[in-house]
C-alpha positions as CSV (number, residue, x, y, z in Angstrom):
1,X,0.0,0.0,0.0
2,X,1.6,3.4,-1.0
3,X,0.4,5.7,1.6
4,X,1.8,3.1,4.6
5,X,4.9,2.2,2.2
6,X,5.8,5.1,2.2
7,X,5.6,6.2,5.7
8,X,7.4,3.5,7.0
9,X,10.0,4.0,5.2
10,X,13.2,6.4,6.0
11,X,12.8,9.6,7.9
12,X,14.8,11.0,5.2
13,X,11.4,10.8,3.0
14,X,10.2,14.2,1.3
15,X,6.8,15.1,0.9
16,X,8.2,15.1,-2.9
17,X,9.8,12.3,-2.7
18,X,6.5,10.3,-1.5
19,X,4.5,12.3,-3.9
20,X,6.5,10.9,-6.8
21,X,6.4,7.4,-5.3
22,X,2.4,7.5,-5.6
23,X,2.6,8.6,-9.2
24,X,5.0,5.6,-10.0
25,X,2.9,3.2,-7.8
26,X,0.0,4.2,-10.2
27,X,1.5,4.1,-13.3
28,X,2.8,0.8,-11.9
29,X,-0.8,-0.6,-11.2
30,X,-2.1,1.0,-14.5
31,X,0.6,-1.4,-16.4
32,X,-0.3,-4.6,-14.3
33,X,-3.8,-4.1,-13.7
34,X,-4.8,-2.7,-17.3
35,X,-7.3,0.1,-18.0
36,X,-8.9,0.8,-14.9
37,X,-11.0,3.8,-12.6
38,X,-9.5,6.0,-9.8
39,X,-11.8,4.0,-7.6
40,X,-9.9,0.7,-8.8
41,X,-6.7,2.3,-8.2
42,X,-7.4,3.9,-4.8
43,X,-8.1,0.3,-3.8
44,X,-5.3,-1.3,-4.9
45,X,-2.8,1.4,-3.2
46,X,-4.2,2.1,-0.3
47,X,-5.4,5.9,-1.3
48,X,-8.1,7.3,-0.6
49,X,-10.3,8.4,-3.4
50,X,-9.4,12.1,-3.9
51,X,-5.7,11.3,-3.4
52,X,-5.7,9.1,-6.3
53,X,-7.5,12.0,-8.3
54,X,-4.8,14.3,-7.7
55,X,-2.0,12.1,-8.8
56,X,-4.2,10.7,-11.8
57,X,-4.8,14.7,-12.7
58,X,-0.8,15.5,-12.8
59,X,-0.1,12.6,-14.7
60,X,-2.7,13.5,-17.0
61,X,-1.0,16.8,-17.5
62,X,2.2,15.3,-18.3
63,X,1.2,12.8,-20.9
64,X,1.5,9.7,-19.1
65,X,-2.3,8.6,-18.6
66,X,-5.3,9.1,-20.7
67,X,-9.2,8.5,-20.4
68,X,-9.8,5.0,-22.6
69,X,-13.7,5.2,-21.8
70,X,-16.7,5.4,-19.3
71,X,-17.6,2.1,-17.6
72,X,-21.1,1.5,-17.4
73,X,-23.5,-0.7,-15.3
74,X,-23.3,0.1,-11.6
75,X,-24.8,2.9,-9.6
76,X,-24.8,6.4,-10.2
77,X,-22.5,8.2,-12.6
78,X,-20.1,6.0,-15.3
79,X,-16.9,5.7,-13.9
80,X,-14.2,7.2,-15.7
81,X,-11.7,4.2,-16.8
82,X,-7.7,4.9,-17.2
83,X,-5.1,3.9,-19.2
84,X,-0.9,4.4,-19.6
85,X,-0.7,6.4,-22.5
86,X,1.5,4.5,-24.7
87,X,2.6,8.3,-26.5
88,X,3.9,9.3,-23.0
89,X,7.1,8.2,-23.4
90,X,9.7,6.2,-25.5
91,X,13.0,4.9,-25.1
92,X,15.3,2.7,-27.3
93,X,16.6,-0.7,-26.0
94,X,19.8,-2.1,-27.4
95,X,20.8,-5.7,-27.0
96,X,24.2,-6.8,-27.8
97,X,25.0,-10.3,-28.2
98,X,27.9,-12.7,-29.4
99,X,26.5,-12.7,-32.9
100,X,24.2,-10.0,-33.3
101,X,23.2,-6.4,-32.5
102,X,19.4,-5.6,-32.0
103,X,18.2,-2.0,-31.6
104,X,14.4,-1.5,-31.0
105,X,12.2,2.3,-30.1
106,X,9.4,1.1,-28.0
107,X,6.5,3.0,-26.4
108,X,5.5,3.3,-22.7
109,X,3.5,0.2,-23.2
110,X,6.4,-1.9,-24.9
111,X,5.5,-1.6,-28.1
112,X,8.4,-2.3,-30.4
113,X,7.5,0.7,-33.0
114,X,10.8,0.3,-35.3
115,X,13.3,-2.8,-35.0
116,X,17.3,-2.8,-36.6
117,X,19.3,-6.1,-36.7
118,X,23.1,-5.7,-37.1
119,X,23.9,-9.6,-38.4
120,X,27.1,-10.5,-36.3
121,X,29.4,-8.6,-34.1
122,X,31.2,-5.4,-35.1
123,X,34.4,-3.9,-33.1
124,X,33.2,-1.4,-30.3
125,X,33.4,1.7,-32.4
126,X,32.0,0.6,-35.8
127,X,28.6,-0.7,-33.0
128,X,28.9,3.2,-31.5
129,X,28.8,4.6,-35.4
130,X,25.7,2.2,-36.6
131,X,24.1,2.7,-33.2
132,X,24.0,6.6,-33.3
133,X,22.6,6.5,-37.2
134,X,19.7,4.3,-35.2
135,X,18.7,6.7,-32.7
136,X,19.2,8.9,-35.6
137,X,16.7,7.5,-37.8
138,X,14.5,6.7,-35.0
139,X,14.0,10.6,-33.8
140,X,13.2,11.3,-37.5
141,X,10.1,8.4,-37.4
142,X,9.2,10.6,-34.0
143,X,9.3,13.7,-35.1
144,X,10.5,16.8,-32.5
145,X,7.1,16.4,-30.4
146,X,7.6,13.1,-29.8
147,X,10.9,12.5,-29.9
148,X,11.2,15.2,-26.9
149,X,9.5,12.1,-24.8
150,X,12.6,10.0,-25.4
151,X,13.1,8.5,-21.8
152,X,16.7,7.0,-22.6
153,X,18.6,4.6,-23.9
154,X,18.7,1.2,-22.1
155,X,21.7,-1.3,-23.3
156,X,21.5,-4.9,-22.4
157,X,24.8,-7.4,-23.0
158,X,26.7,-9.8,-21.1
159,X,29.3,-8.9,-18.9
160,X,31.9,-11.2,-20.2
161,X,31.5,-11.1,-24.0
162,X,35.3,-12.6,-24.3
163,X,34.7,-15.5,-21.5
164,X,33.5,-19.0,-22.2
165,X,34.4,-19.1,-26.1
166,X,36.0,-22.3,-25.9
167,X,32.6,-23.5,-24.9
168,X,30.6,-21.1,-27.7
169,X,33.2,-22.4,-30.6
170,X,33.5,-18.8,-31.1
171,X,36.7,-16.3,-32.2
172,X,38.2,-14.3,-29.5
173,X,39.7,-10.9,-31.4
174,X,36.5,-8.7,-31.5
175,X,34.8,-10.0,-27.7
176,X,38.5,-9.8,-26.2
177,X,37.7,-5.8,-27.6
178,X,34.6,-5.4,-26.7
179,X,35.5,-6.7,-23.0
180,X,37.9,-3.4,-22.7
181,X,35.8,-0.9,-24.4
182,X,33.8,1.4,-21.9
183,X,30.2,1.6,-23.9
184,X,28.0,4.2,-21.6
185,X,30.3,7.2,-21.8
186,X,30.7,6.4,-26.1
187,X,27.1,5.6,-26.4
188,X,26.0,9.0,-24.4
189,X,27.8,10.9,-26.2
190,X,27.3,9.4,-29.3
191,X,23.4,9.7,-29.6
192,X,22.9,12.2,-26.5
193,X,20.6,10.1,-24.2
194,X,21.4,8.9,-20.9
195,X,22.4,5.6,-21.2
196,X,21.7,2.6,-18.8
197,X,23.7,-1.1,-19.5
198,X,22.7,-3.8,-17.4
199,X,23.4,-7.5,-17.9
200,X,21.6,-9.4,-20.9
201,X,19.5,-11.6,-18.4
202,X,18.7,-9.0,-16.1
203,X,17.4,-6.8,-18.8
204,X,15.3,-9.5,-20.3
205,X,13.5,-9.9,-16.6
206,X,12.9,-6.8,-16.5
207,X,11.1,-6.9,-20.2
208,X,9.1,-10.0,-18.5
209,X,8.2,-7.9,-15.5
210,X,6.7,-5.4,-17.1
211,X,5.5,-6.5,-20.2
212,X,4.8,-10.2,-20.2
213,X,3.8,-13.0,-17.4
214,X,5.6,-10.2,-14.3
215,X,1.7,-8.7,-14.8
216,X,0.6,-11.4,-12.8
217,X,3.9,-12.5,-11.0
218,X,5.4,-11.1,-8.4
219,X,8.2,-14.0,-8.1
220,X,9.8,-15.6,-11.0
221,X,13.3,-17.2,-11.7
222,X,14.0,-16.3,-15.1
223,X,16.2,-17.9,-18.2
224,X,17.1,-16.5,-21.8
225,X,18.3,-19.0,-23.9
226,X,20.5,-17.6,-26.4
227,X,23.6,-18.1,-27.9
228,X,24.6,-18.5,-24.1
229,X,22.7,-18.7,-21.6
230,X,21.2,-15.7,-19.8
231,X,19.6,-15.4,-16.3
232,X,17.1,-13.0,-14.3
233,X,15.4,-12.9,-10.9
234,X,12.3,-11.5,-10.0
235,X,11.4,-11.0,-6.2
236,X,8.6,-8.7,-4.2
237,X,7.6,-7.5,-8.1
238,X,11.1,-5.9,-9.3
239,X,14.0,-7.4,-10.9
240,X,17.3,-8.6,-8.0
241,X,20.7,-7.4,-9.6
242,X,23.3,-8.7,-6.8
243,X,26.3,-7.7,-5.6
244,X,27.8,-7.8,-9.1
245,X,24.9,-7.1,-10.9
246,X,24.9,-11.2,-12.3
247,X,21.7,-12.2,-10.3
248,X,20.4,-15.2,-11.8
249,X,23.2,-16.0,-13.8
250,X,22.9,-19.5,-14.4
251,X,25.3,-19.7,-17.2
252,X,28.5,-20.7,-14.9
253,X,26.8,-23.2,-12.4
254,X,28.2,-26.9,-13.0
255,X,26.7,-29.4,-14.7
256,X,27.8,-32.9,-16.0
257,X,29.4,-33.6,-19.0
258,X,27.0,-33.7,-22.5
259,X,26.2,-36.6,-24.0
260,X,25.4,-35.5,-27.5
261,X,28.1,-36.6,-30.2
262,X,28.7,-33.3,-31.1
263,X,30.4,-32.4,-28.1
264,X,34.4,-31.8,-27.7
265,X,35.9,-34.5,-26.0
266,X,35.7,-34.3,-22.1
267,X,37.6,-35.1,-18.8
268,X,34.7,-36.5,-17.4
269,X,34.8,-33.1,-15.1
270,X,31.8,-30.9,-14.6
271,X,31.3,-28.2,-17.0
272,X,29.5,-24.6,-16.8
273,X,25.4,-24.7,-18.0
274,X,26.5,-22.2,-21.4
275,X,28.1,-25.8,-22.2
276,X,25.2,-27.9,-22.9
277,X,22.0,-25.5,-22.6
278,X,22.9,-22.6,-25.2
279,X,22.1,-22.0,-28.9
280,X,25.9,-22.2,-30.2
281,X,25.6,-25.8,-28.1
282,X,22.9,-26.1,-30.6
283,X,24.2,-24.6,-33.5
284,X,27.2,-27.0,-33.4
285,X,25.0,-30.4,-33.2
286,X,23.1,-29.5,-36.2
287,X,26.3,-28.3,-38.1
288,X,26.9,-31.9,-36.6
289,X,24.5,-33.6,-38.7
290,X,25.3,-31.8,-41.7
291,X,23.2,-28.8,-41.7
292,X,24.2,-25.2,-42.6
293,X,24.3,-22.9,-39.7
294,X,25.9,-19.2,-39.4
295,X,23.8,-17.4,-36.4
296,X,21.4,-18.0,-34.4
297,X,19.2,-15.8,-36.8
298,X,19.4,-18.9,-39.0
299,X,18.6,-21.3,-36.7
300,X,14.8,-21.3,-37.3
301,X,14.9,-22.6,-40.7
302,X,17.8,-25.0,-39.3
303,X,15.6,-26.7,-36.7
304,X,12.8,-27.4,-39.0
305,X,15.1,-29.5,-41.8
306,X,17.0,-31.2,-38.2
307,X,14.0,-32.0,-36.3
308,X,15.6,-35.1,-34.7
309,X,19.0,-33.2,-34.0
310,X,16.8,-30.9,-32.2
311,X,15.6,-33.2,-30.4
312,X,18.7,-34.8,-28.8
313,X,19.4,-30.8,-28.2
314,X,16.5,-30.6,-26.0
315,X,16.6,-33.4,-24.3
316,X,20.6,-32.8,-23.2
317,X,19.6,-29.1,-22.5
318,X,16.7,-29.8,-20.6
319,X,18.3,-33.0,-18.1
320,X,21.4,-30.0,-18.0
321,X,19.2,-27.1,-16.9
322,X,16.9,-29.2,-14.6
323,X,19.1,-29.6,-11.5
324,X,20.2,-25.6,-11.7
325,X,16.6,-24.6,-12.0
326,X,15.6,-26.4,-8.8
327,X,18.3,-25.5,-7.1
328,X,17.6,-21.9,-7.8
329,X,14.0,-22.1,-7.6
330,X,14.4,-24.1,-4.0
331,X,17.2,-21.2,-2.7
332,X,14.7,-18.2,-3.2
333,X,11.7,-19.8,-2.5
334,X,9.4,-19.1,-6.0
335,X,6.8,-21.0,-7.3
336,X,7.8,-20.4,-10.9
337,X,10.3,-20.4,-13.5
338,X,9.8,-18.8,-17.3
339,X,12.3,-19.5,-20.0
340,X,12.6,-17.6,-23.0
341,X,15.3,-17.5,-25.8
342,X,15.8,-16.5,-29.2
343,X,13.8,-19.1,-30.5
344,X,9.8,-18.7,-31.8
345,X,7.3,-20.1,-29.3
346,X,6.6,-23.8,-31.1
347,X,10.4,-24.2,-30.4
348,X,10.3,-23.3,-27.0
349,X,7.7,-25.6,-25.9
350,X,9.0,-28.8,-26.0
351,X,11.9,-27.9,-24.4
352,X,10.2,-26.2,-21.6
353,X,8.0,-29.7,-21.4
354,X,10.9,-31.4,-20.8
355,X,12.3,-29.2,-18.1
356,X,8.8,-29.9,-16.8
357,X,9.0,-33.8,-16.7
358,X,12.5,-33.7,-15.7
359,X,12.4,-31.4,-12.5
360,X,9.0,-33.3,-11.4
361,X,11.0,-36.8,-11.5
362,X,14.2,-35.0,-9.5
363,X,12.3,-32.8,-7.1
364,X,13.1,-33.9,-3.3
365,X,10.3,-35.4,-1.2
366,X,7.7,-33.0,0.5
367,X,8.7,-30.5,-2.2
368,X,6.9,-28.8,-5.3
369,X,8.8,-28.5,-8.3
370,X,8.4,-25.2,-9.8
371,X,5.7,-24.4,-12.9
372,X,7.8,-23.5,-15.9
373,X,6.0,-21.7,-18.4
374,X,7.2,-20.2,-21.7
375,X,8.2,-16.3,-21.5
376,X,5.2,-14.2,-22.7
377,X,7.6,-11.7,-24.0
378,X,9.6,-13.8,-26.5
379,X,12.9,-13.5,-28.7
380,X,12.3,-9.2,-27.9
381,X,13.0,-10.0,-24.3
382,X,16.1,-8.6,-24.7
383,X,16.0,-5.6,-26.7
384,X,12.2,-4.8,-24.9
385,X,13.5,-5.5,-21.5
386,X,17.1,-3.2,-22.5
387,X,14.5,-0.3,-23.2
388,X,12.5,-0.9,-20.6
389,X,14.9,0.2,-18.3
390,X,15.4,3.7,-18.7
391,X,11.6,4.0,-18.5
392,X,11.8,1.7,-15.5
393,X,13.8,4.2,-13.8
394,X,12.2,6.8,-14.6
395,X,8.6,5.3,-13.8
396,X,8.8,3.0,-11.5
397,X,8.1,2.6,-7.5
398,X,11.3,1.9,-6.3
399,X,12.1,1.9,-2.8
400,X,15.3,3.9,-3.4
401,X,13.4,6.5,-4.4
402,X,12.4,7.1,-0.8
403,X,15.7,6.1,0.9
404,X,18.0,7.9,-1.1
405,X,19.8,4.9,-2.0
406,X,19.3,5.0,-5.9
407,X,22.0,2.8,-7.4
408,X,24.8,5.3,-9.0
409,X,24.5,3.7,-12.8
410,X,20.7,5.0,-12.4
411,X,21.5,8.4,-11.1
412,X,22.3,9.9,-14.8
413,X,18.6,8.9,-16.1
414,X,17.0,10.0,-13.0
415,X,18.4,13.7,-13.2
């Protein structure tokens, strides 16, 4: 509830401070809740009724919420039903991965209004060069108005692009680069938006949060399967970034050795989950049985002439990924696990079944194995999620807000 949220916590509170805190606890419940009436929203805060007229009003004013109807059918006057204004604000997500660069401008809702692919990896400052004729191109599709609504620029990419590329098959000259390159301070200055970068898995939560199955859940261990293997955690409604902001990162925890005949040759030793459960783990085993495969962006096509290679893929990645799942699912105490990746839906589903059977058959006695369900968002996690977070900052209740304890990397987009 905001109005005893907010109380309770710090004395170093401002009457601004909570004020703004009730605007992003509404805009917050407009997003999970849908179009809905001050009356609804009072309720689900803890405002009273004129309270959550005053806050609607101001964020009327600035663009963020419009009227979507009247609701009719109960006593007395039509209510008056609410909605985020999905012109209220835009921001541009960038994802970055080991073989491809994905730019997206989305709206307040998550709308993905405009969408650039760069096919592979380019050094550091050709990325900076391509990247600034996006923005570029997307202010033009704005136009000034709009384009004045520009929230940020919200970057998500691993950590450790030059690590593990034994594991991916993959050439070391450009990541070993990208690993020394500092990309905020290029990137701001580059396109003139505050920029926030934030690990690949995290960012992709965050897309799930807001715009997928985090509408309904408040607690949810998260997995990107892509050509690693990405990882996100959900707790209390926001997204947990850790000590080193690799929360959920489920790429590096041991598993046994593969047993697919693609796989290098082995010591028998345990090996980290990128090894068996990601898409250039997948990649490889079709190239295995003799089909062409460049990215990941091919690998749709490549499934569908493979089907059985697939298969074996699945069921390696899913008896890899079923011990780390329960384990993490067990250690923060949620109910459920979504897994996305960068592949369409009717690819994802039998793999998720298999998680399914497998973690029911190894769950420990007098304990639930968790319901794993297919990420709502999709292969966009990434790139929605990435521009999400500027507009996450900016508009949403966190309790930082009201404790002064803002993480510094957010400060920039906050000002």
């Amino acid at each position: 509830m905001a109005s005893n949220g907010a109380g309770s916590l710090g004395q170093g509170s401002t009457s601004t401070q909570i004020g703004d805190f009730n605007e992003r606890v509404v805009l917050s419940s407009l997003r999970r809740l849908g179009p809905a009436s001050k009356a609804d929203l009072a309720r689900r805060i803890g405002l009273t009724s004129n309270a959550a007229g005053v806050i609607v009003r101001k964020l009327e004013e600035t663009g963020l919420v419009r009227t979507a109807g009247k609701r009719y059918g109960g006593r007395g006057q039509p209510a008056t039903v609410l909605e985020l204004n999905p012109e209220g604000a835009y921001a541009v997500g960038v994802r970055i991965d080991r073989d491809m660069i994905e730019t997206v401008l989305v709206d307040l809702a998550g709308t993905v209004i405009e969408r650039v692919v760069i096919d592979g990896l380019p050094m550091p400052e050709d990325a900076i060069a391509a990247l600034a004729s996006h923005v570029r191109g997307f202010r033009r599709r704005l136009g000034p108005k709009s384009s004045a609504r520009l929230s940020g620029l919200g970057v998500a990419m691993p950590y450790n692009l030059g690590s593990w590329l034994g594991n991916l098959d993959l050439p070391d000259a450009v990541f070993r680069r990208w690993d020394a390159f500092d990309l905020q301070p290029a990137l701001t200055q580059a396109t003139g938006l505050a920029v926030v970068v934030e690990n690949d898995g995290s960012a992709a939560a965050v897309g799930e949060l807001l715009h997928g199955h985090g509408r309904e859940l408040d607690d949810f261990l998260y997995l990107f399967i892509g050509p690693a293997v990405g990882g996100g955690v959900v707790l209390g409604g926001n997204y947990l970034r850790g000590r080193n902001a690799n929360a959920g990162d489920m790429a590096v925890v041991p598993v046994g050795p593969s047993r697919l005949a693609s796989a290098p040759p082995g010591d028998g030793r345990a090996q980290p989950l990128i090894a068996r459960a990601s898409l250039a783990v997948l990649a490889r085993h079709l190239r295995h049985n003799g089909v062409r495969v460049r990215s990941t962006l091919d690998l749709d096509d490549a499934i569908d002439a493979a089907p059985k290679a697939f298969a074996e893929w699945i069921d390696d990645a899913a008896d890899a990924m079923a011990w780390p799942i329960l384990t993490g699912a067990h250690i923060l105490d949620v109910q459920h696990v979504i897994v996305a990746g960068d592949l369409p839906h009717e690819h994802l589903e039998p793999l998720v079944a298999r998680l399914a059977e497998r973690c029911a058959a190894c769950v420990a006695e007098s304990r639930q194995a968790p319901e794993i369900r297919v990420g709502a968002v999709g292969r966009d996690a990434g790139a929605v999620g990435a521009a999400s977070l500027p507009v996450h900052v900016s508009y949403s209740p966190m309790r930082e807000l009201l404790t002064g304890d803002t993480p510094d990397a957010f400060m920039e987009v906050l000002s």
